[in-house]
C-alpha positions in Angstrom: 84.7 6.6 21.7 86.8 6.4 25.2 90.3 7.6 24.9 91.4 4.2 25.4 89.8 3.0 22.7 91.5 5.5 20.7 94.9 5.0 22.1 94.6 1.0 21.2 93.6 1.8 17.5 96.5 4.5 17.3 98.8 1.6 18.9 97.5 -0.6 15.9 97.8 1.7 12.6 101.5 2.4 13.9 102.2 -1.1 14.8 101.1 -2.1 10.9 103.2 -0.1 9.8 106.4 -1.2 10.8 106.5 1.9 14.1 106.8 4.2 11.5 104.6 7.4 12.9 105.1 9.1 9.7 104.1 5.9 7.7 101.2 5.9 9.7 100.1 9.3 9.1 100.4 8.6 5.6 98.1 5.9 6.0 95.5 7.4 7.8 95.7 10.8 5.3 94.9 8.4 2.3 92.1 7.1 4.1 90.6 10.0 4.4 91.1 10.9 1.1 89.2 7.7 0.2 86.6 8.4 2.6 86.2 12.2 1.2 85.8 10.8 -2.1 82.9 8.3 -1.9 81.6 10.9 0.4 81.2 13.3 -2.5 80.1 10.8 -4.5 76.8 10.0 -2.3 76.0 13.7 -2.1 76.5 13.8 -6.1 74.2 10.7 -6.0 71.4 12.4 -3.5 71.8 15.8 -5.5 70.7 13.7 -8.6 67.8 11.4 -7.2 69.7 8.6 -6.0 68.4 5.1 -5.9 64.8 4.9 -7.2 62.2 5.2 -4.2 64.7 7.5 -2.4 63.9 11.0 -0.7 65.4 13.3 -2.0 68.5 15.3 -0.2 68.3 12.7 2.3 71.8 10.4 2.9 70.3 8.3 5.4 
């Protein structure tokens, strides 16, 4: 990703939420909460089998 590209989307998440930088970085750190959680979830589905046909210890 360019630095551009990054600057626009930082622009963005502050702009939603009202300028507020701190707002914003709450935001972004429940996000990533989020994201960390279904991430464990798919390794505690791989670590069990996962879908039927899968390979085993593979996520993608």
């Amino acid at each position: 990703m360019s630095s551009g590209f990054h600057e626009a989307a930082i622009d963005e998440i502050v702009a939603r939420c009202n300028g507020d930088i701190r707002g914003a970085l709450k935001a972004l750190l429940l996000v990533n909460e989020q994201l960390e959680a279904e991430l464990a979830e798919l390794h505690a589905a791989v670590a069990d089998g996962g879908p039927v046909g899968a390979k085993r210890g593979v996520l993608h």
